[in-house]
C-alpha positions as CSV (number, residue, x, y, z in Angstrom):
1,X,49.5,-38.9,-12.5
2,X,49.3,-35.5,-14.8
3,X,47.4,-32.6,-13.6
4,X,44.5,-31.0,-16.4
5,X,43.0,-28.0,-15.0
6,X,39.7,-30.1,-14.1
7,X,41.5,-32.8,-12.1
8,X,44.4,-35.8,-11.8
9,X,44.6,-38.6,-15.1
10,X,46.4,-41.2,-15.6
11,X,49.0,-40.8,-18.7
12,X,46.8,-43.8,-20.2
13,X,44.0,-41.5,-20.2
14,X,45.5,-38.5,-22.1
15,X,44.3,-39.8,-25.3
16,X,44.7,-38.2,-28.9
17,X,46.6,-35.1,-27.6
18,X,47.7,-31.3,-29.3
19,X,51.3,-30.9,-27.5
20,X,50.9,-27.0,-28.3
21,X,48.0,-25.1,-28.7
22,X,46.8,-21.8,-27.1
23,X,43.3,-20.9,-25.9
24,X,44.5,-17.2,-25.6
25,X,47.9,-15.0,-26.2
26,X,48.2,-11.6,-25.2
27,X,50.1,-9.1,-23.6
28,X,49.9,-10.0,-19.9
29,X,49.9,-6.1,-18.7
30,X,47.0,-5.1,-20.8
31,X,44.9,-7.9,-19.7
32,X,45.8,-6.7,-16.2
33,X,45.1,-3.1,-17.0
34,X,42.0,-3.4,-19.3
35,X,39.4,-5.8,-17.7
36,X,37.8,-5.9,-21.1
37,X,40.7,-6.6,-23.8
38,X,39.6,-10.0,-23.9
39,X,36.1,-10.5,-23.0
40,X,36.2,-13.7,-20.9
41,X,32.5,-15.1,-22.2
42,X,33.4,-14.3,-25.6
43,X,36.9,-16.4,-25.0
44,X,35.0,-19.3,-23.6
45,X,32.5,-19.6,-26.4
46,X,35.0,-19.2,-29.1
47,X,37.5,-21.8,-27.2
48,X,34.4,-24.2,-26.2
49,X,33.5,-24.4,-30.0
50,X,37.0,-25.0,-31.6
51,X,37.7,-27.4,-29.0
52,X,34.1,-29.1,-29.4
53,X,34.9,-29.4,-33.0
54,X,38.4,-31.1,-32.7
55,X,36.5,-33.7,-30.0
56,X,33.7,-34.4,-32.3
57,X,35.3,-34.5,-36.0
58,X,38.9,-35.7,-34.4
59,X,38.8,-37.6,-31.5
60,X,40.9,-35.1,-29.5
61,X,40.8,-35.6,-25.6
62,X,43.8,-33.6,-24.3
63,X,44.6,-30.2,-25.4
64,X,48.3,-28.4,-24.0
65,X,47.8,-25.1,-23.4
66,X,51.4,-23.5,-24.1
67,X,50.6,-20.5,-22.8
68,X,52.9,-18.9,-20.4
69,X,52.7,-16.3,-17.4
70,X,54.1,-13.6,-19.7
71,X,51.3,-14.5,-22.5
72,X,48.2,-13.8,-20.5
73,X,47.7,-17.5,-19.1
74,X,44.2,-17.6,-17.3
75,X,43.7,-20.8,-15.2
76,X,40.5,-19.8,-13.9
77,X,39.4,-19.3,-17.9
78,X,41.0,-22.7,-19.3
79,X,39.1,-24.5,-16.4
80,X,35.9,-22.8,-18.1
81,X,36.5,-23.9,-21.5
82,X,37.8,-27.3,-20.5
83,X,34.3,-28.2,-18.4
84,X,32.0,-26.9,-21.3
85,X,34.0,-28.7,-24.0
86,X,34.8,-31.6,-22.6
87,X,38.4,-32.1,-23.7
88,X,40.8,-32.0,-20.9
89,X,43.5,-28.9,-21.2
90,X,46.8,-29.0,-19.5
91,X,47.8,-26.0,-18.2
92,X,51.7,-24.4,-18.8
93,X,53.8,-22.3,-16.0
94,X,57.2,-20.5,-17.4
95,X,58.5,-17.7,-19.8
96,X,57.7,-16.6,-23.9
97,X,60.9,-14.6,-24.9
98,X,60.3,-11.1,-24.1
99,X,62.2,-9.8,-21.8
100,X,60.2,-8.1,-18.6
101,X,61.0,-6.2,-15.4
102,X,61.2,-8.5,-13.1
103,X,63.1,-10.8,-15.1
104,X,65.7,-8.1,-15.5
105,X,65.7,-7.5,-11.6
106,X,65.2,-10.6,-10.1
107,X,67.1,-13.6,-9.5
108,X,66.2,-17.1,-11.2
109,X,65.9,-18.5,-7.5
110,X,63.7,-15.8,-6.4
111,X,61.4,-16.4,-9.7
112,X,61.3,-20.7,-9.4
113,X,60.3,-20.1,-5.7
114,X,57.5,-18.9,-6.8
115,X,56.8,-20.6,-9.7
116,X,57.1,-24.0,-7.7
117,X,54.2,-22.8,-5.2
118,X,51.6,-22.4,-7.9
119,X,52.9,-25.9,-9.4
120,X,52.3,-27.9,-6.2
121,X,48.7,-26.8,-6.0
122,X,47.9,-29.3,-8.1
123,X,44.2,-27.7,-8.8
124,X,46.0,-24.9,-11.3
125,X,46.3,-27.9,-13.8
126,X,49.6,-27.2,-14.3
127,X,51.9,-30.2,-16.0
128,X,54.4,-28.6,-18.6
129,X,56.8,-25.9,-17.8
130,X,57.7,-23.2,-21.0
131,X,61.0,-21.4,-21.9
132,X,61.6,-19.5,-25.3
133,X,64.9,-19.2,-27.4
134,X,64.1,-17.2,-30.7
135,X,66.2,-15.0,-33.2
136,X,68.5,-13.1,-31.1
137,X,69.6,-16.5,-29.1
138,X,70.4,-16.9,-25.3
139,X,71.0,-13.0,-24.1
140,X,71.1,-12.9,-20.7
141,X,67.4,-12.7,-19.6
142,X,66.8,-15.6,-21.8
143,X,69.5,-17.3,-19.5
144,X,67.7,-16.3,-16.1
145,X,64.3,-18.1,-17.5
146,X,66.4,-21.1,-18.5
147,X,68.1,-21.3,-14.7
148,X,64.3,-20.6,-13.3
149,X,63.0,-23.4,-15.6
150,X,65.4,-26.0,-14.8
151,X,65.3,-25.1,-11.1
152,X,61.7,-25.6,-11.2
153,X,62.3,-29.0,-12.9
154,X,64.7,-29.9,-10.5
155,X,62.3,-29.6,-7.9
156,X,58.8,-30.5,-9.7
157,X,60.3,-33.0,-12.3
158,X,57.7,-31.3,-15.2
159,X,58.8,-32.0,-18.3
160,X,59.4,-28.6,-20.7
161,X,58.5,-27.2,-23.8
162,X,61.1,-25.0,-25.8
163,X,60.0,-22.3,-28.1
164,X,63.2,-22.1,-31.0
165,X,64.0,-20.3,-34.2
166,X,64.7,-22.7,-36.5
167,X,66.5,-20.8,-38.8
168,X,69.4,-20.1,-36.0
169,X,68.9,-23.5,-34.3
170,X,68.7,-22.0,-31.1
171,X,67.1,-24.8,-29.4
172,X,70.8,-26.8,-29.4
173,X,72.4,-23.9,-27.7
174,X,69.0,-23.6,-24.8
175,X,69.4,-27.7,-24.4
176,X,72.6,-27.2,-23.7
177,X,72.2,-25.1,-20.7
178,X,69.2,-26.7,-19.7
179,X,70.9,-30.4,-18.9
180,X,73.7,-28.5,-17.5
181,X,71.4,-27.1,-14.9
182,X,69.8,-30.7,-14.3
183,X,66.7,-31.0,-17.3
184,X,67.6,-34.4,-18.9
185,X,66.9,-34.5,-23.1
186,X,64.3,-36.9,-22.7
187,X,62.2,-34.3,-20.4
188,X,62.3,-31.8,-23.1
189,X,60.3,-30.8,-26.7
190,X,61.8,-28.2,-28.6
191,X,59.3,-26.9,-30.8
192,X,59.1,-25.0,-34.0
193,X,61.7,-27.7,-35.5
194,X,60.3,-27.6,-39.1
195,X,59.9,-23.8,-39.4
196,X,63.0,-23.5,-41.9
197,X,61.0,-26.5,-44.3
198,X,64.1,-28.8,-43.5
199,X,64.7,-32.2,-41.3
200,X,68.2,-31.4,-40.3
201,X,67.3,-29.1,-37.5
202,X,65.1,-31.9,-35.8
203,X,67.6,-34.9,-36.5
204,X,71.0,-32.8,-33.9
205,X,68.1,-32.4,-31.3
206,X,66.7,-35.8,-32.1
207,X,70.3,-37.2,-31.8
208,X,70.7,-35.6,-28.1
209,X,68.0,-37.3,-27.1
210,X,65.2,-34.2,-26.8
211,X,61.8,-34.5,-28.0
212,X,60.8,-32.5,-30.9
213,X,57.5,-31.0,-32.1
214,X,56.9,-30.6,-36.2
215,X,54.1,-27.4,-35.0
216,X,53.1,-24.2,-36.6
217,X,51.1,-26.1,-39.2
218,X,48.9,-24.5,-41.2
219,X,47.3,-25.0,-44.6
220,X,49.9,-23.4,-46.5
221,X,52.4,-24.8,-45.0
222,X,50.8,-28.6,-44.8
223,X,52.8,-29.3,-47.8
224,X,56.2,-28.3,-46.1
225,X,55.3,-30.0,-43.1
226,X,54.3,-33.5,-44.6
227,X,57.8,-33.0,-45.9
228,X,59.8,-32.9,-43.2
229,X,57.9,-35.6,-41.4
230,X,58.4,-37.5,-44.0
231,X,62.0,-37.3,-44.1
232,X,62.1,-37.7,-40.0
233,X,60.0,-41.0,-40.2
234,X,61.9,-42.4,-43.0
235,X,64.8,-42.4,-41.3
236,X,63.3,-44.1,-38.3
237,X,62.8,-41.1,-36.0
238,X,59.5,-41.9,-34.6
239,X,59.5,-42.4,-30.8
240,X,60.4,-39.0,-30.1
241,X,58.1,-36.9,-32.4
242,X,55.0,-34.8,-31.8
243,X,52.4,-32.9,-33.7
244,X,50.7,-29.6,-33.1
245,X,49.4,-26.8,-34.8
246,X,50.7,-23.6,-32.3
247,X,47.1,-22.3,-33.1
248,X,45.5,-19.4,-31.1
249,X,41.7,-19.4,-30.3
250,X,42.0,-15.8,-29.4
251,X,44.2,-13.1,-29.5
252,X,43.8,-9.2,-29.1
253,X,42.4,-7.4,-32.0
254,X,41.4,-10.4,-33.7
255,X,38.9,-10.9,-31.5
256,X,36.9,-7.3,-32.7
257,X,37.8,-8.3,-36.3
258,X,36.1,-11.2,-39.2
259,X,38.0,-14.3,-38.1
260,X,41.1,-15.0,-40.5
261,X,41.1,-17.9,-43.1
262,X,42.8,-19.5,-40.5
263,X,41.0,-18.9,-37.6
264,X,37.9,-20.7,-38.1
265,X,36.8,-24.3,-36.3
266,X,38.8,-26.5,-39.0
267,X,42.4,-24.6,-38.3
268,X,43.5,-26.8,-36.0
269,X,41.6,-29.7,-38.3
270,X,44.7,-29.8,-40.6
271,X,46.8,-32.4,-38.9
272,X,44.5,-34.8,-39.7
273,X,42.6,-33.7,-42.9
274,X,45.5,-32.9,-44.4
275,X,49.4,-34.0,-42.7
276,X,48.4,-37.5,-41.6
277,X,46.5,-38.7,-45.3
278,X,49.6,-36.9,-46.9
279,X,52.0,-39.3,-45.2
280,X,49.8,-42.5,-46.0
281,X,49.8,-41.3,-49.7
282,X,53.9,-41.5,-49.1
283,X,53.5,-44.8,-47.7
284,X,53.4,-44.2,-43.9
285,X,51.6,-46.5,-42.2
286,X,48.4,-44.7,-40.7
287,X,49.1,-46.0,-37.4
288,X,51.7,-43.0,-37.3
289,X,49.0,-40.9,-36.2
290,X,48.3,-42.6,-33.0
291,X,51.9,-42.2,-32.7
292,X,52.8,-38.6,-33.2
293,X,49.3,-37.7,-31.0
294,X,48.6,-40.7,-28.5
295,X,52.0,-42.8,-27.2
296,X,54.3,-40.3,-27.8
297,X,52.9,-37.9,-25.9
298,X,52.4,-40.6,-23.1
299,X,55.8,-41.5,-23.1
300,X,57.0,-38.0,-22.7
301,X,54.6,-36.8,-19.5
302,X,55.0,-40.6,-18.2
């Protein structure tokens, strides 16, 4: 079974699914210190609508939440936008990058214990575990939330999602440590493989066995995207291959400004106005987008 924040489903019943998408991001100690940074009714109506939108126009019924403890993760607020929308939301425990005090003073084993306490109550919704590897590579705080994820794993089996640089490749280096500390490939998806506009990136990770997500797609990058999918699925790579667009519903100041070109109800609307037709035009069968978005994903929580 996988856990959504509004109850148990089968992995049959995760339907067309975003593998990383965020309802909020924000700095975790200013949410804590100013009740009002992100006005909760505000969140929920924005998130309710976007995610109304993608069910309606798109057919989506699962939506992973990557958001981590150090992003501002609010289970009690996803549960919100998840009952009013309708689309089920899979909730994320673990680490973005930025180092923070108790990461520097604390041991890995001291952070998984409690990490594996809110996973077993299985009303948090919580089905995907999140570590980050960007620029700068694995310094040694980076390390400690690899050794709290896998021991987590270890003890929870949830699969993980990798935040990477693809410039710097830094996902091979983070795999590396994870399956040393027990996270197979297979129960991995490094993310943010296309960022650098080439394949080759994806194919080593691909060739260890990890799952990857093409993400971060946007409209003026569609083109770059459809590109390195295309490359990927030409060469056969196509069990192991997700979609997503890494957008944000709601984010600090944005939410007191216009909404950005790209943070309106169709952002999120590219993959399939715009990637998936793009492929077919290429001569990809359109079945592919059931696969990147429906048994792909099932394969990966099953």
């Amino acid at each position: 079974m996988i856990r959504t924040v509004t109850g148990e489903i089968t992995p049959e019943e995760l339907g067309r699914t975003l593998i990383h998408e965020h309802i909020i991001c924000t700095s975790p100690e200013f949410q804590f210190a100013f009740p009002g940074w992100l006005p909760g009714e505000q969140v929920v109506k924005i998130g309710v609508a976007k995610l109304r939108y993608m069910a309606e126009k798109y057919q989506l019924r699962t939506f992973v939440d990557g958001t981590p403890i150090s992003l501002g993760r609010d289970l009690a607020l996803l549960r919100e936008v998840s009952e009013k929308s309708g689309v089920q939301i899979i909730a994320s425990s673990g680490f973005y990058h930025y180092p923070c005090f108790t990461a520097i003073c604390v041991p890995p084993e001291t952070m998984a214990r409690f990490i594996i306490d809110e996973v077993n109550k299985s009303e948090n919704g919580i089905n995907i575990l999140k570590c980050a590897v960007d620029a700068d590579g694995v310094t040694p705080v980076i390390r400690k939330y690899l050794e709290t994820v896998a021991l987590v794993h270890r003890e929870t089996g949830l699969p993980v999602f990798m935040h990477s640089h693809s410039g710097n490749k830094t996902g091979l280096a983070a795999q590396e440590i994870l399956a040393e500390k027990g996270v197979p490939p297979e129960k991995t998806v490094v993310g943010h493989v296309a960022d650098s506009n080439s394949p080759d990136y994806a194919l080593e990770l691909l060739e260890r066995g990890c799952y990857v997500s093409v993400d971060r797609i946007r409209s003026a990058n569609a083109a770059n995207r459809v590109e390195v999918l295309y490359h990927l699925l030409r060469k056969g790579c196509t069990d192991r291959i997700m979609v997503s667009c890494d957008h944000v519903c709601c984010w600090d100041t944005v939410m007191n400004q216009p909404p950005a070109p790209n943070d309106d109800l169709e952002a999120m609307g590219v993959i399939f106005d715009g990637i998936f037709p793009a492929l077919e035009a290429r001569g990809i069968a359109p079945e592919m987008a059931d696969k990147l978005t429906k048994e792909n994903v099932i394969n990966f929580f099953s």
